[in-house]
N, C-alpha and C positions, 0 to 999 in steps of 0.2 A: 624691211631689213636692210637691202641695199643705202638707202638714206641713211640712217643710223650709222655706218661704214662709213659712210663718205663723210660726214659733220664729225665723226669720231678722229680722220685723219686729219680734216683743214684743223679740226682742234688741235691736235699735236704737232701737226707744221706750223701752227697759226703762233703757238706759245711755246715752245720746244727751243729756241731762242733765249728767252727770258727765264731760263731754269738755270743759274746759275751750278755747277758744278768744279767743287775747287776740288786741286790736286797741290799738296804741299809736300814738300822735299825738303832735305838737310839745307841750312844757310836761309831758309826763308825766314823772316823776324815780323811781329806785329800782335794785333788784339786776339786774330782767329786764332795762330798758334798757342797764345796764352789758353785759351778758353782748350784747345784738343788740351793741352796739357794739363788741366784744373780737371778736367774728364777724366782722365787716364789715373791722376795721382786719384780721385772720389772712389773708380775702380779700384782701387791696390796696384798699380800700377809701380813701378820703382822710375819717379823724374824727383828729382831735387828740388826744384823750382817751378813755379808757371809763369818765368820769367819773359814767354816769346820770342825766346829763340830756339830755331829749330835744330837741334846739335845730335851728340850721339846720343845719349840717352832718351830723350825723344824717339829718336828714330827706334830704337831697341825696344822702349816699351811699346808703341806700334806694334811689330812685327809679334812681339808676343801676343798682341791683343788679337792681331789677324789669326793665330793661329787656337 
């Protein structure tokens, strides 16, 4: 059992690194933002565009989505 722990941790320190985790905010522009936006409008989302820009309305339909 102690073995299994221990390969279990080097595994997550070993690749815990290469897990990319994005965090996007108002004024960021590009492909990912388009794609969150193309999501959100698929949901019923209220964005205008999936233009990749990250504006208010983005940010607003987010917040709804978080809640």
């Amino acid at each position: 059992m102690r073995f299994f722990w221990l390969v279990a941790v080097f595994c997550l320190v070993a690749f815990l690194p290469t897990i990319a985790l994005a965090a996007y905010h108002q004024g960021d522009r590009g492909d990912d933002v388009a794609e969150i936006q193309r999501q959100l409008i698929a949901l019923g989302y209220s964005v205008q565009a999936a233009d990749g820009v990250f504006g208010g309305e983005t940010a607003a339909a987010i917040k709804s989505f978080q809640r």
